[in-house]
DSSP file (Angstrom, degrees, kcal/mol; ACC not computed):
  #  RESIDUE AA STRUCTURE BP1 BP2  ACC     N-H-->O    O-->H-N    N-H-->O    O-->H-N    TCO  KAPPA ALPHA  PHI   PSI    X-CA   Y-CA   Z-CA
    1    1 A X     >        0   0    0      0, 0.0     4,-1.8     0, 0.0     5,-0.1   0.000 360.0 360.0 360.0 -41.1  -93.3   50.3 -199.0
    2    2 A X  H  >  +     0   0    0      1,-0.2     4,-1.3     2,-0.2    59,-0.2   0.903 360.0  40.5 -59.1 -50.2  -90.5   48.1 -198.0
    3    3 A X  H  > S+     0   0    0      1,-0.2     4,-1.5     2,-0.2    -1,-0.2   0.885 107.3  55.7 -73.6 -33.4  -90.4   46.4 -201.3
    4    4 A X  H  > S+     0   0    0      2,-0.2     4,-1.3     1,-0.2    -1,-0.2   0.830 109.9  50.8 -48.4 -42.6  -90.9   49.2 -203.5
    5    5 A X  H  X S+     0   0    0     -4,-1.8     4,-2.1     2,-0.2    -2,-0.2   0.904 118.0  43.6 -72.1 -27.8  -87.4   50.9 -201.4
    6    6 A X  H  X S+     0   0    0     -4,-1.3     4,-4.3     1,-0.3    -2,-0.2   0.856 110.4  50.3 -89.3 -17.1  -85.7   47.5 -202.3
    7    7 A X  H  < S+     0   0    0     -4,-1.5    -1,-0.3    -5,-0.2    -2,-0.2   0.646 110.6  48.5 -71.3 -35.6  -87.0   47.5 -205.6
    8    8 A X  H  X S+     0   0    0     -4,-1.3     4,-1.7    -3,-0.2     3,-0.4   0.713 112.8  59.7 -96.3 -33.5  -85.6   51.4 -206.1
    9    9 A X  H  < S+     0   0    0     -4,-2.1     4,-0.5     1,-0.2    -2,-0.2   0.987 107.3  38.4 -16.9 -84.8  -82.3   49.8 -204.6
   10   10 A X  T  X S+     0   0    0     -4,-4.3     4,-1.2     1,-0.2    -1,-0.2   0.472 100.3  70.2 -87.0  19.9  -81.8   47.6 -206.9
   11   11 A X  T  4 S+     0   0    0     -3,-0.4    -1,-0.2     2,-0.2    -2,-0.2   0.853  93.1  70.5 -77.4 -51.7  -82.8   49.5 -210.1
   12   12 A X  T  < S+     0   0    0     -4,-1.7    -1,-0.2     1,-0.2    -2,-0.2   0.760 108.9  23.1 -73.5  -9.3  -79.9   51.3 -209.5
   13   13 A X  T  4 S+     0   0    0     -4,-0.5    32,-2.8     2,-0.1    -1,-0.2   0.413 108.6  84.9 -83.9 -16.8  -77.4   48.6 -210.2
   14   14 A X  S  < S-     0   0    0     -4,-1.2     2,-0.3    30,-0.2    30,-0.2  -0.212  92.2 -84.7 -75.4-177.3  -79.6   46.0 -212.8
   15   15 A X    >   -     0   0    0     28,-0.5     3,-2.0    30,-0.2     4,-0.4  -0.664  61.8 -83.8 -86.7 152.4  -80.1   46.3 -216.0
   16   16 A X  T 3  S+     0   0    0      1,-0.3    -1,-0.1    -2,-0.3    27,-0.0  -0.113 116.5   8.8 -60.9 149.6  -83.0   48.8 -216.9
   17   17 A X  T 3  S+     0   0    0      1,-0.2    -1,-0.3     2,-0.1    -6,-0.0   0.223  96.7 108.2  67.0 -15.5  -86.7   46.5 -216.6
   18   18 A X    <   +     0   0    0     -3,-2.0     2,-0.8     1,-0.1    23,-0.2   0.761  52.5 113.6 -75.0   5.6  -84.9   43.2 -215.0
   19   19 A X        +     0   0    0     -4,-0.4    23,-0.3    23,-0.1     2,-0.2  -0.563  41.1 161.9-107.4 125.0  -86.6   44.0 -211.6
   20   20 A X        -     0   0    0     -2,-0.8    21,-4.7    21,-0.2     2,-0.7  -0.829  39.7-151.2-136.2 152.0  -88.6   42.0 -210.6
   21   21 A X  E     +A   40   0A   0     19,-0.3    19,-0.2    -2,-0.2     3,-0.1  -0.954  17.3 171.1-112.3 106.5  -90.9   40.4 -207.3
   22   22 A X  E    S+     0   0A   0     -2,-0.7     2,-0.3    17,-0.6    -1,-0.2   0.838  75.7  33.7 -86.9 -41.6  -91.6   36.9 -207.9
   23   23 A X  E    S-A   39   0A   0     16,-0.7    16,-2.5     3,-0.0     2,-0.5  -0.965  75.7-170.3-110.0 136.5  -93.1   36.3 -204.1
   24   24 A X  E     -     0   0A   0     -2,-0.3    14,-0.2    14,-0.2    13,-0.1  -0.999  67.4 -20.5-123.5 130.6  -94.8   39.4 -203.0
   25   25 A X  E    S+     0   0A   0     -2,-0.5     2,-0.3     1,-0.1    13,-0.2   0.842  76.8 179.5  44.8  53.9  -95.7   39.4 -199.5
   26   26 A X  E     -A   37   0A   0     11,-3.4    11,-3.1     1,-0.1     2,-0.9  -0.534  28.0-125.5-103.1 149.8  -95.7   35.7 -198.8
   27   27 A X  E     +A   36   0A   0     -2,-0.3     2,-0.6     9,-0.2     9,-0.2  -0.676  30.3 177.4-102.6  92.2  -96.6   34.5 -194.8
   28   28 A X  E     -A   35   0A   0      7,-2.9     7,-2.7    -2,-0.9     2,-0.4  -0.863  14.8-163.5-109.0 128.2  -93.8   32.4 -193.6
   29   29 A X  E     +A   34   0A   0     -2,-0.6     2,-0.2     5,-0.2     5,-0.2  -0.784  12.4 178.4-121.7 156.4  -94.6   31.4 -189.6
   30   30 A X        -     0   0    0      3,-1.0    -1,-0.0    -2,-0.4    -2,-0.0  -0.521  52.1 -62.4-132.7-165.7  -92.5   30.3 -187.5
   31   31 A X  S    S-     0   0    0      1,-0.2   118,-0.0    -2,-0.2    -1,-0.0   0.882 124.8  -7.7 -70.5 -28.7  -92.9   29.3 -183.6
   32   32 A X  S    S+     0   0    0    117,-0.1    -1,-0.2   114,-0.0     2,-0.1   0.792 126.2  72.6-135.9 -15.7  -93.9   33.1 -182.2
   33   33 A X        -     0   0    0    113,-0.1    -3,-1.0   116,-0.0     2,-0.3  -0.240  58.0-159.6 -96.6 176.1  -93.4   35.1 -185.2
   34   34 A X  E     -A   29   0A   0     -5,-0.2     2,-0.5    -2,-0.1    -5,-0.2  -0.842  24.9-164.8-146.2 116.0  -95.5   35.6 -189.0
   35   35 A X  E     -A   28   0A   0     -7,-2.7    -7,-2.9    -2,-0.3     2,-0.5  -0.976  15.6-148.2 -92.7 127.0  -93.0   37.0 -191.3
   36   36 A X  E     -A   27   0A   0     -2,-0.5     2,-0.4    -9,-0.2    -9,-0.2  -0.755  29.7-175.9 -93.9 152.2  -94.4   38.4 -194.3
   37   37 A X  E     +A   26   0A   0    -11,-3.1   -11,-3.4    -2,-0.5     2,-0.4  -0.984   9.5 179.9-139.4 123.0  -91.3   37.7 -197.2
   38   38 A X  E     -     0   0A   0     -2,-0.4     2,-0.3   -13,-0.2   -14,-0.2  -0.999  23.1-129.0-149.1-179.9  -91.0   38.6 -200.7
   39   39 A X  E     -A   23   0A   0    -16,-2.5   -16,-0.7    -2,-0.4   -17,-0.6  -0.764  21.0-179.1 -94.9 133.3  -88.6   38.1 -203.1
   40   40 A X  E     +A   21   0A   0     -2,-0.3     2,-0.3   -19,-0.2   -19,-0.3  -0.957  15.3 173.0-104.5 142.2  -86.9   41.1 -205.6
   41   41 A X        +     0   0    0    -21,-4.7     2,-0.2    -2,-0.4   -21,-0.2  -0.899   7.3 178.8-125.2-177.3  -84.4   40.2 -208.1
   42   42 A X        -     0   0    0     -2,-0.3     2,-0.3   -23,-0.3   -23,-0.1  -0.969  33.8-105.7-156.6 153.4  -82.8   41.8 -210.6
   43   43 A X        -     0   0    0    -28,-0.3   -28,-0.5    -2,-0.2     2,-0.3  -0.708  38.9-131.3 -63.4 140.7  -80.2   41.5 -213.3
   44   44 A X        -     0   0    0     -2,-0.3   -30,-0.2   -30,-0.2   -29,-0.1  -0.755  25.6-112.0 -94.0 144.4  -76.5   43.3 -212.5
   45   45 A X        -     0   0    0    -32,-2.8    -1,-0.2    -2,-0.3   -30,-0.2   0.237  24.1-117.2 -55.6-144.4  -75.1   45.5 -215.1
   46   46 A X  S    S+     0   0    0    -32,-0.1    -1,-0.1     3,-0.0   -32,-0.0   0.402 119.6  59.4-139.2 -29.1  -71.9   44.0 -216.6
   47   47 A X  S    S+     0   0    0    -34,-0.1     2,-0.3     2,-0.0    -2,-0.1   0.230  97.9  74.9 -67.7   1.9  -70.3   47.4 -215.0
   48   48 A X        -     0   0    0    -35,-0.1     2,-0.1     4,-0.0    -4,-0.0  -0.990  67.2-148.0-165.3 130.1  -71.5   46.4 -211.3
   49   49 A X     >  -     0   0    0     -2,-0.3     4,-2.1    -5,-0.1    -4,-0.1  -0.327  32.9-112.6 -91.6 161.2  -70.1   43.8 -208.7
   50   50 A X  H  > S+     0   0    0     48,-0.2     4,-0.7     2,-0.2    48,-0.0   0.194 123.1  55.7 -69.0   0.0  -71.7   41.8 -206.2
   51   51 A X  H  > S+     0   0    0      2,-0.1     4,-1.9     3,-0.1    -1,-0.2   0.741 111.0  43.9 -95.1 -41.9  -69.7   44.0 -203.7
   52   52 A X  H  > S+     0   0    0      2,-0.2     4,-1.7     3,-0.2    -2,-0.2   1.000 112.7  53.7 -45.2 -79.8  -71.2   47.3 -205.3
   53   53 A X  H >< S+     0   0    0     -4,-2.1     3,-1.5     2,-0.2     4,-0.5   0.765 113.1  39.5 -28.4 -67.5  -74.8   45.6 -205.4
   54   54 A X  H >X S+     0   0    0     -4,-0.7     3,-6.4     1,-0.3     4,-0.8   0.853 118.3  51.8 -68.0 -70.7  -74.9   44.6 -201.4
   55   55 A X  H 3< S+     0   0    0     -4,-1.9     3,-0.4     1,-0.3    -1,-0.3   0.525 108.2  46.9 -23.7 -56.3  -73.1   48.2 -200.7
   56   56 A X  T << S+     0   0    0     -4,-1.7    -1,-0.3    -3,-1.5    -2,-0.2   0.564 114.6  53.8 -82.6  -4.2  -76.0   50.1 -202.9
   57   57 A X  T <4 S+     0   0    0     -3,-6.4     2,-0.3    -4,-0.5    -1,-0.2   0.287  91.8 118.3-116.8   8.2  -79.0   47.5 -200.4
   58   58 A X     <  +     0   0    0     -4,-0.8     2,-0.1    -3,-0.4    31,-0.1  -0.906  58.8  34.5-113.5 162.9  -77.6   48.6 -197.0
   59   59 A X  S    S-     0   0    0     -2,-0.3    30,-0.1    29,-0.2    -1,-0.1   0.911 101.5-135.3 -29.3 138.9  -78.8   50.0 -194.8
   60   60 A X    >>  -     0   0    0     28,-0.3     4,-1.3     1,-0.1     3,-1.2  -0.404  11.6-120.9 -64.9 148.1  -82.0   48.1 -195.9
   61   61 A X  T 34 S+     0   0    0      1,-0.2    -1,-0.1     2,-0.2   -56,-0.1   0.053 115.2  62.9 -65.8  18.1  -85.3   50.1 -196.0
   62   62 A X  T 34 S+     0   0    0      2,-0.1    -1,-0.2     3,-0.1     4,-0.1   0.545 102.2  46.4-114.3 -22.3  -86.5   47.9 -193.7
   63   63 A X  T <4 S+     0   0    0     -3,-1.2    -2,-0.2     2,-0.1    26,-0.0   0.738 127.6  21.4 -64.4 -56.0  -84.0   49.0 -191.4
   64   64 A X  S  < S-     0   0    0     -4,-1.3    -3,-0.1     1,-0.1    11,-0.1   0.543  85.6-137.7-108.1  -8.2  -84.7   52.8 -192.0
   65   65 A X        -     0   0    0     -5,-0.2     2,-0.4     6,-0.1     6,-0.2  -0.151  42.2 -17.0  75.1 171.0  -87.5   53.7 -193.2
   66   66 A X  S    S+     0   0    0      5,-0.1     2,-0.3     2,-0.1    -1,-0.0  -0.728 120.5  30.8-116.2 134.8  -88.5   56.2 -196.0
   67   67 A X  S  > S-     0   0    0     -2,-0.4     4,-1.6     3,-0.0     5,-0.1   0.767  88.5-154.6-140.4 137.1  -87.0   58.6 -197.3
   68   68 A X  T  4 S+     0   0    0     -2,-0.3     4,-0.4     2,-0.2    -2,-0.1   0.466  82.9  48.0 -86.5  -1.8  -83.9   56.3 -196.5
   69   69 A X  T  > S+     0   0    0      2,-0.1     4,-1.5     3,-0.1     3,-0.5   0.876 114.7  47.2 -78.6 -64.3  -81.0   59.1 -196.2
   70   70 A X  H  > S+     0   0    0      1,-0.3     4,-3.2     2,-0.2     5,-0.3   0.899 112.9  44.4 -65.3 -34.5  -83.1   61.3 -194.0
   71   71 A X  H  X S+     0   0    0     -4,-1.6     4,-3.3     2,-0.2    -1,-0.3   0.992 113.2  54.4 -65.6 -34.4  -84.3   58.5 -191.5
   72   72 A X  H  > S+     0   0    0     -3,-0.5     4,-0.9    -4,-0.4    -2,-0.2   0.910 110.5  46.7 -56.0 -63.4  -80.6   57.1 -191.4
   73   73 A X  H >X S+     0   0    0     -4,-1.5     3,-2.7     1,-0.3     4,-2.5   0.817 115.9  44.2 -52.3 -62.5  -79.5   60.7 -190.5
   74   74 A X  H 3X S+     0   0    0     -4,-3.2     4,-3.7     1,-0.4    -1,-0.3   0.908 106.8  60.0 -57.7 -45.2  -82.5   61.0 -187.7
   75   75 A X  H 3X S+     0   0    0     -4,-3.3     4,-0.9    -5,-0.3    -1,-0.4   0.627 106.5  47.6 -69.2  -9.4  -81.8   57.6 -186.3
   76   76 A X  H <<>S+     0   0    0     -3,-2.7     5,-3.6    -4,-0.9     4,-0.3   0.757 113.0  44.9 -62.7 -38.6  -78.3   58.7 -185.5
   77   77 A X  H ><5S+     0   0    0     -4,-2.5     3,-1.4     3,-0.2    -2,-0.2   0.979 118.0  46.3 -38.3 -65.6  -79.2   62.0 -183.9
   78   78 A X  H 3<5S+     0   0    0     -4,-3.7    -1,-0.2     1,-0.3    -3,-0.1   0.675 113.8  46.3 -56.7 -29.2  -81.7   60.1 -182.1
   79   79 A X  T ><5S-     0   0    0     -4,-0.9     3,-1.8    -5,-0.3    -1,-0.3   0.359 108.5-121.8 -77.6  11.8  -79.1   57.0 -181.2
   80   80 A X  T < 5 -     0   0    0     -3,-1.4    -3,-0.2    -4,-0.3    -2,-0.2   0.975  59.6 -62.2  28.7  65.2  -76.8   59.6 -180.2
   81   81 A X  T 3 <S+     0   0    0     -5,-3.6     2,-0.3    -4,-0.2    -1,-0.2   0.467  86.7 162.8  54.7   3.6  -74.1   58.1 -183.0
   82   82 A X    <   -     0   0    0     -3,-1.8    -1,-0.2    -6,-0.2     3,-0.0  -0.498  45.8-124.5 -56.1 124.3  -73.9   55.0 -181.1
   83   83 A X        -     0   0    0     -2,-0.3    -1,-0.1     1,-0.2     0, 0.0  -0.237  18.9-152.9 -69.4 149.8  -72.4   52.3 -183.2
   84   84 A X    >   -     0   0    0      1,-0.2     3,-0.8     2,-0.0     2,-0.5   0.721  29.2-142.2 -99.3 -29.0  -75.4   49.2 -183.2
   85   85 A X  T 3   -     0   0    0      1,-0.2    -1,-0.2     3,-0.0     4,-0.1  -0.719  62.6 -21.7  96.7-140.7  -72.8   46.5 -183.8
   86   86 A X  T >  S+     0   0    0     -2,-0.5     3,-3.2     2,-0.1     2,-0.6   0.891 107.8 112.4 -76.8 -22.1  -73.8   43.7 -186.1
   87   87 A X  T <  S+     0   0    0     -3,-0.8    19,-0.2     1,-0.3    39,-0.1  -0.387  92.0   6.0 -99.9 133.9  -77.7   44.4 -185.5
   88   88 A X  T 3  S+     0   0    0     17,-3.3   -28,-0.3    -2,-0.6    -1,-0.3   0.252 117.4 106.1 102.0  -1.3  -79.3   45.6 -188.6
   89   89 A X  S <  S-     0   0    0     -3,-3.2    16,-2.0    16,-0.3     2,-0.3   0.261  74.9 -77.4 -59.2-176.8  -76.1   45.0 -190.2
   90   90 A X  E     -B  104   0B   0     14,-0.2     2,-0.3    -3,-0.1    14,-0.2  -0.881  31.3-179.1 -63.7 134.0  -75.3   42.5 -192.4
   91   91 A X  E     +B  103   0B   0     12,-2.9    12,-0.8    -2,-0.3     2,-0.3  -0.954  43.7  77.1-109.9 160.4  -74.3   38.5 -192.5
   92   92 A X  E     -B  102   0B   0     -2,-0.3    10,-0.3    10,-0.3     2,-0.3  -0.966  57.0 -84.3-160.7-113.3  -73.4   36.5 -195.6
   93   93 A X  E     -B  101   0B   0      8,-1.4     8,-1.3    -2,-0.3     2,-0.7  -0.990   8.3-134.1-174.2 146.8  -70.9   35.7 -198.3
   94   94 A X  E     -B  100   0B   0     -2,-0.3     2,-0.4     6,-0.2     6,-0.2  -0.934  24.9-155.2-130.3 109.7  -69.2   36.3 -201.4
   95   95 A X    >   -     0   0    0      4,-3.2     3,-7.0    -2,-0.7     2,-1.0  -0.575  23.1-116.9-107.6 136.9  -68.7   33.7 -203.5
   96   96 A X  T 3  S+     0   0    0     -2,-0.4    -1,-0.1     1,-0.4     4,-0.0   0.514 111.8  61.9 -28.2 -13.3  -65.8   33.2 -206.4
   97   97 A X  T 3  S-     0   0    0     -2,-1.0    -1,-0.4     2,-0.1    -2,-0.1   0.457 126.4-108.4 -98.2 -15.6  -68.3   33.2 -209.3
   98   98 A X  S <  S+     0   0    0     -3,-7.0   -48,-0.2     1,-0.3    -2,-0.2   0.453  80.5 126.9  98.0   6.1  -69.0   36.4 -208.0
   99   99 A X        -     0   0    0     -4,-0.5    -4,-3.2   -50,-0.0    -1,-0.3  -0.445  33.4-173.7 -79.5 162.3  -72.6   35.5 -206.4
  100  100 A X  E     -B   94   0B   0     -6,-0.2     2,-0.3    -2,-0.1    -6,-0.2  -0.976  11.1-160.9-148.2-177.2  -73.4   36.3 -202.8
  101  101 A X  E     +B   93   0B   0     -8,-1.3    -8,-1.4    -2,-0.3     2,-0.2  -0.960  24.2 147.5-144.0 121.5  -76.3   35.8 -200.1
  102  102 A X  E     -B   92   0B   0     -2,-0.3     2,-0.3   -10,-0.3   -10,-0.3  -0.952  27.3-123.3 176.7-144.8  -76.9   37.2 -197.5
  103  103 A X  E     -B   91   0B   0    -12,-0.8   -12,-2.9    -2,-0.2     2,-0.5  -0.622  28.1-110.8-140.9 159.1  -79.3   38.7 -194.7
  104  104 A X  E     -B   90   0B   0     -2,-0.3     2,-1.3   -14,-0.2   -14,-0.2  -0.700  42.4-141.0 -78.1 100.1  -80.5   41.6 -192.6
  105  105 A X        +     0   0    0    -16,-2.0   -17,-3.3    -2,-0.5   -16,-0.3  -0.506  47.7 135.8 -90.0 110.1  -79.2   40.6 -189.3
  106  106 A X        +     0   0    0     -2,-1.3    20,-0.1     1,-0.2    19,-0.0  -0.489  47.2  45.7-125.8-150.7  -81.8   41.5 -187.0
  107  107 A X  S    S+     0   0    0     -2,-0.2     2,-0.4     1,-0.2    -1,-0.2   0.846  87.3 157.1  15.5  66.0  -83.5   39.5 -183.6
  108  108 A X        -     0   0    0     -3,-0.2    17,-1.1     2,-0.0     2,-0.6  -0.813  41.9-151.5-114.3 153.2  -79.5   38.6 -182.3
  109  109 A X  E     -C  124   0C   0     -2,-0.4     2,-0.4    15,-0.2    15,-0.2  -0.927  12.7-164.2-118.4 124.6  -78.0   37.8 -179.3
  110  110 A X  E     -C  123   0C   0     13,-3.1    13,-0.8    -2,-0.6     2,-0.4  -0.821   4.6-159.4-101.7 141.1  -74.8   38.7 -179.1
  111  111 A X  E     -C  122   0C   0     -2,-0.4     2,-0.5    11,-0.2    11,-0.3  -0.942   7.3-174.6-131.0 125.4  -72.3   37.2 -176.2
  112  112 A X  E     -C  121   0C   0      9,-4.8     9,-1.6    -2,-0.4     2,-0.3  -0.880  22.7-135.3-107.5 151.6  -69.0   38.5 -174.7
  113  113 A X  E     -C  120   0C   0     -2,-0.5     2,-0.4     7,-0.2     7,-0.3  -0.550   8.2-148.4 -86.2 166.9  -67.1   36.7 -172.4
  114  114 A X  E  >> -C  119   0C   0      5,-2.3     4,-3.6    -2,-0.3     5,-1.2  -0.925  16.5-176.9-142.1  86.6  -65.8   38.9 -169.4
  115  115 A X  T  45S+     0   0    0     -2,-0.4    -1,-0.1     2,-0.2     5,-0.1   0.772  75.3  65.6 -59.2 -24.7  -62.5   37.0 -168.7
  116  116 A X  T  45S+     0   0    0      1,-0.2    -1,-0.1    -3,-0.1    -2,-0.0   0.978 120.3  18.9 -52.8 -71.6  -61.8   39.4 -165.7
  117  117 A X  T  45S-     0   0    0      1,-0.1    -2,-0.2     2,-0.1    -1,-0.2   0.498 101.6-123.0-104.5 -11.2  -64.7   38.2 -163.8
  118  118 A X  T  <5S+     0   0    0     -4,-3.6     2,-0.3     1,-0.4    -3,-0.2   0.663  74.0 120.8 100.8  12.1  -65.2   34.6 -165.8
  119  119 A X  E   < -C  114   0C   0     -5,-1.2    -5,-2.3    -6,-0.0     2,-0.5  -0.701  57.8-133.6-103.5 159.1  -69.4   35.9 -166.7
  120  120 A X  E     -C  113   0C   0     -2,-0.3     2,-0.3    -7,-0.3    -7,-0.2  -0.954  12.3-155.4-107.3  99.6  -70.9   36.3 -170.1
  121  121 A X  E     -C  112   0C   0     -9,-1.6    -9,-4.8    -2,-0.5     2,-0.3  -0.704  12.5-156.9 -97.3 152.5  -72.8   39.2 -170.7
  122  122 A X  E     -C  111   0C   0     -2,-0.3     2,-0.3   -11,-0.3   -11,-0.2  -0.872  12.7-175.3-173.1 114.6  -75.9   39.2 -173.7
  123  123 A X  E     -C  110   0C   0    -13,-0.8   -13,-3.1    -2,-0.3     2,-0.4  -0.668   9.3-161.1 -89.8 124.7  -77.1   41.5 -175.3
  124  124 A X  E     -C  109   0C   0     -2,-0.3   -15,-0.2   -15,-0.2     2,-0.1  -0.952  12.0-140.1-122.7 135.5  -80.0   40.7 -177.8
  125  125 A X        +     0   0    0    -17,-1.1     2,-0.3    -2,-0.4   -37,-0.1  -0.304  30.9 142.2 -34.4 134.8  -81.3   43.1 -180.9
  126  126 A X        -     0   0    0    -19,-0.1     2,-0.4    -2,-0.1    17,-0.1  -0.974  18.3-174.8-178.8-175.9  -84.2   43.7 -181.9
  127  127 A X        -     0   0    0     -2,-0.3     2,-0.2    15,-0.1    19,-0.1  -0.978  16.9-143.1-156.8 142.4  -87.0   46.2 -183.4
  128  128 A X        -     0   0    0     -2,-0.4     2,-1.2    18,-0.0    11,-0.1  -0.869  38.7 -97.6-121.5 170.1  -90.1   47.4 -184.5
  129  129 A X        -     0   0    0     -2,-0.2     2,-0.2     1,-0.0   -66,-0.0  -0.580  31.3-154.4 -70.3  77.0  -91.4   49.7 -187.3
  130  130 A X        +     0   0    0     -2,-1.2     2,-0.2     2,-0.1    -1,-0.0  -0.295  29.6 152.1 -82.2 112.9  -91.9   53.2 -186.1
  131  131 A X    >   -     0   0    0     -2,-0.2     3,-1.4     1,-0.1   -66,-0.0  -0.749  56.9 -86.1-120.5-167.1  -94.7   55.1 -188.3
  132  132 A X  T 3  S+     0   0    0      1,-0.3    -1,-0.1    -2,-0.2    -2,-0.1   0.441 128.3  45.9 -41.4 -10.2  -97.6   58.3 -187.6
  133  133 A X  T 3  S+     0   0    0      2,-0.0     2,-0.5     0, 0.0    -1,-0.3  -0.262  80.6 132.3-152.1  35.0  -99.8   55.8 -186.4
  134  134 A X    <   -     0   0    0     -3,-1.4     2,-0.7    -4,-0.0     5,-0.1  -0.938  50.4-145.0-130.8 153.7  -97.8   53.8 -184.2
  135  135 A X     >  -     0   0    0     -2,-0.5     4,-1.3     1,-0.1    -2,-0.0  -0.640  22.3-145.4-102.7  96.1  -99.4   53.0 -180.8
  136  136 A X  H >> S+     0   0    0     -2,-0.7     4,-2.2     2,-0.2     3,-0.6   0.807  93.4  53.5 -43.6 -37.5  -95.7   53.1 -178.6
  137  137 A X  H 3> S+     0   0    0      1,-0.3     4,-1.7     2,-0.2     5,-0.3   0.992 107.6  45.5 -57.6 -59.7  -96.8   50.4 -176.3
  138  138 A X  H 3> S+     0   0    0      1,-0.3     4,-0.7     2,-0.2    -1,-0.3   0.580 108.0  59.4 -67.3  -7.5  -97.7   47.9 -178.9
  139  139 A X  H <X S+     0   0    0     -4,-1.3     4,-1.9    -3,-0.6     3,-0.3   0.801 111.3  44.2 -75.7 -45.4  -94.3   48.8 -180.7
  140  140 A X  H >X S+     0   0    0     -4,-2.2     3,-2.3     1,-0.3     4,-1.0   0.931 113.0  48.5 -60.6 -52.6  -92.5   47.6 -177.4
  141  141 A X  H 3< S+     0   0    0     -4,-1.7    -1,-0.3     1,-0.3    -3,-0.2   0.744 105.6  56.1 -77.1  -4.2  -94.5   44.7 -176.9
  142  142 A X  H 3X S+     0   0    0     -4,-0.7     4,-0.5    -3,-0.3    -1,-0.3   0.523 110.1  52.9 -65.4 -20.9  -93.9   43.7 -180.5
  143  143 A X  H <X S+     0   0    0     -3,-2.3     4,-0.9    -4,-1.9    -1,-0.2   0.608 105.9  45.0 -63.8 -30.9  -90.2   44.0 -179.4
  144  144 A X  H  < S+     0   0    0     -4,-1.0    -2,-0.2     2,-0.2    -3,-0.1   0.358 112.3  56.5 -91.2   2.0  -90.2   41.7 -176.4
  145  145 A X  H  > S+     0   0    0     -5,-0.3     4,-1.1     3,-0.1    -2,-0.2   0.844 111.7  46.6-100.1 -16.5  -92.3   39.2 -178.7
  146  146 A X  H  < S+     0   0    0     -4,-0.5    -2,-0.2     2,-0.2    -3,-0.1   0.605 120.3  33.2 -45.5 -44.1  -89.3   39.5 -181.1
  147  147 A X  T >< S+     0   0    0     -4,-0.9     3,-1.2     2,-0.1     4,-0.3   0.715 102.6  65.9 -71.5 -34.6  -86.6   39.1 -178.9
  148  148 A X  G >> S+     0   0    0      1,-0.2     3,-6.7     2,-0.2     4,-0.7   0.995  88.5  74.4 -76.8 -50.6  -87.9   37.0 -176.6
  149  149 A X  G 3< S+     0   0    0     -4,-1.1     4,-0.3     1,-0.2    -1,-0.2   0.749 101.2  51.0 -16.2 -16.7  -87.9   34.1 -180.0
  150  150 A X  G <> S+     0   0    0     -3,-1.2     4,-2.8     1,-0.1    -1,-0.2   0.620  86.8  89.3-118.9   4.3  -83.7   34.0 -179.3
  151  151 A X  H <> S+     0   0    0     -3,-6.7     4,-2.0    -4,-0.3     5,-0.3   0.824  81.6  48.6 -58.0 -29.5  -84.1   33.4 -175.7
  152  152 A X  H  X S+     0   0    0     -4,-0.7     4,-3.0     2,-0.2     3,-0.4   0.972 109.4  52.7 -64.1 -43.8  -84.1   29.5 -175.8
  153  153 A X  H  > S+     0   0    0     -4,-0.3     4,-3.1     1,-0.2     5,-0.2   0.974 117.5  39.1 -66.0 -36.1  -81.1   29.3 -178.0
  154  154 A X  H  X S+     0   0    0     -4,-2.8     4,-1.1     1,-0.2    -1,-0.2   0.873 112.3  49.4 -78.6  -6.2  -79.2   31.4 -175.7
  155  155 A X  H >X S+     0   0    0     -4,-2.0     3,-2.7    -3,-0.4     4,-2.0   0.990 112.2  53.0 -79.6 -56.3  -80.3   30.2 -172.5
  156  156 A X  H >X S+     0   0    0     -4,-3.0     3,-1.9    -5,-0.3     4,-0.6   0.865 118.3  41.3 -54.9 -69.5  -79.4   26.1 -174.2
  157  157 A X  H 3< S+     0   0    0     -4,-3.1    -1,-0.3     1,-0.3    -2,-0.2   0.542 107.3  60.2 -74.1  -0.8  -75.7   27.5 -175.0
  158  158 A X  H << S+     0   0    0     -3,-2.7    -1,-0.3    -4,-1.1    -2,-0.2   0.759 110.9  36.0 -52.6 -64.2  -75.8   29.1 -172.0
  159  159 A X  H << S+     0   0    0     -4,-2.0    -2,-0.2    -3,-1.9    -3,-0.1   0.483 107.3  68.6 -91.6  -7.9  -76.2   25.7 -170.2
  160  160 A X     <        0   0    0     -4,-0.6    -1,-0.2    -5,-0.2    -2,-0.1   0.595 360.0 360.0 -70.2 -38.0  -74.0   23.9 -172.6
  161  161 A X              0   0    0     -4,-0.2    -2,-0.2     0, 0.0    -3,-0.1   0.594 360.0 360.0 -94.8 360.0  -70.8   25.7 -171.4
C-alpha cells in the first residue's frame, strides 16, 4: 500500500510511464529493527522542480496512511493541532544541479538544553502503523522497540558532554 501511495505521488510530477520500483520490498536489518525498503523513481517533467517534487511526497503515505488527505486531517483532530516538530518531517538537501535526497525523519531524539537550570531534556519520536486489525498493545510495544534503537546514541552524547 505504502508504495503504491508513493508511486501515485510521484506520477503526479514524472513524465507519464517513467515510474518505476526497481527494489520492491527488500529486508534491510539492522541491530533491533527489519526494515522492509523499496525503491520508486521516476522521471520529472521539464515543468517540475526538485522543490515541487519533495513538496508533492510529503507528508509521506507512510506517515499518514490512506486516503492521505483524510488521515492527515484525522491525525490533527486527533493530535489536537499539535505541531510534531521535525518527526515525520523531512531531512535532506538540495543540490545546484537541481537533484536532492532526502528522508522520512522518523525514530529521533531530539535534545534542548535548558540553560535556566543547566539540564537537557529528550524527547525521542517514534511510531507504528495503525490499521482495522491492529492489536493496540503490540502497536505500543512495536514503538518502545523502535525507540528504544536511539537510546544508545543519546545516552553516549549524553556522557560525552
Amino acid at each position: 500500500m505504502i508504495v503504491d501511495l508513493i508511486r501515485n505521488d510521484l506520477a503526479q510530477v514524472c513524465e507519464p510511464s517513467t515510474v518505476r520500483v526497481p527494489k520492491l520490498m527488500h529486508v534491510e536489518t539492522y541491530e533491533r529493527v527489519h526494515h522492509l525498503v523499496s525503491t520508486v523513481r521516476g522521471q520529472l517533467r521539464p515543468d517540475v522542480n526538485s522543490v515541487q517534487a519533495v513538496k508533492t511526497c510529503f507528508p509521506p503515505g507512510s506517515m499518514t496512511g490512506a486516503p492521505k488527505l483524510r488521515s492527515v486531517q484525522i491525525l490533527d483532530r486527533l493530535e489536537g493541532h499539535r505541531a510534531r516538530g521535525i518527526y515525520s518531517g523531512c531531512l535532506g538537501y538540495f543540490s545546484l544541479d537541481g537533484s536532492a535526497d532526502f528522508n522520512v525523519v522518523i525514530r529521533t531524539a531530539v535534545m534542548t538544553h535548558q540553560s535556566s537550570s543547566g539540564t537537557t531534556e529528550v524527547s525521542v519520536g517514534g511510531g507504528g502503523a495503525i490499521t482495522f486489525l491492529s492489536d493496540p498493545e503490540q502497536e505500543w510495544k512495536e514503538t518502545l522497540l523502535k525507540t528504544k534503537s536511539v537510546a544508545p546514541s543519546v545516552k553516549e552524547f549524553l556522557e560525552d558532554q
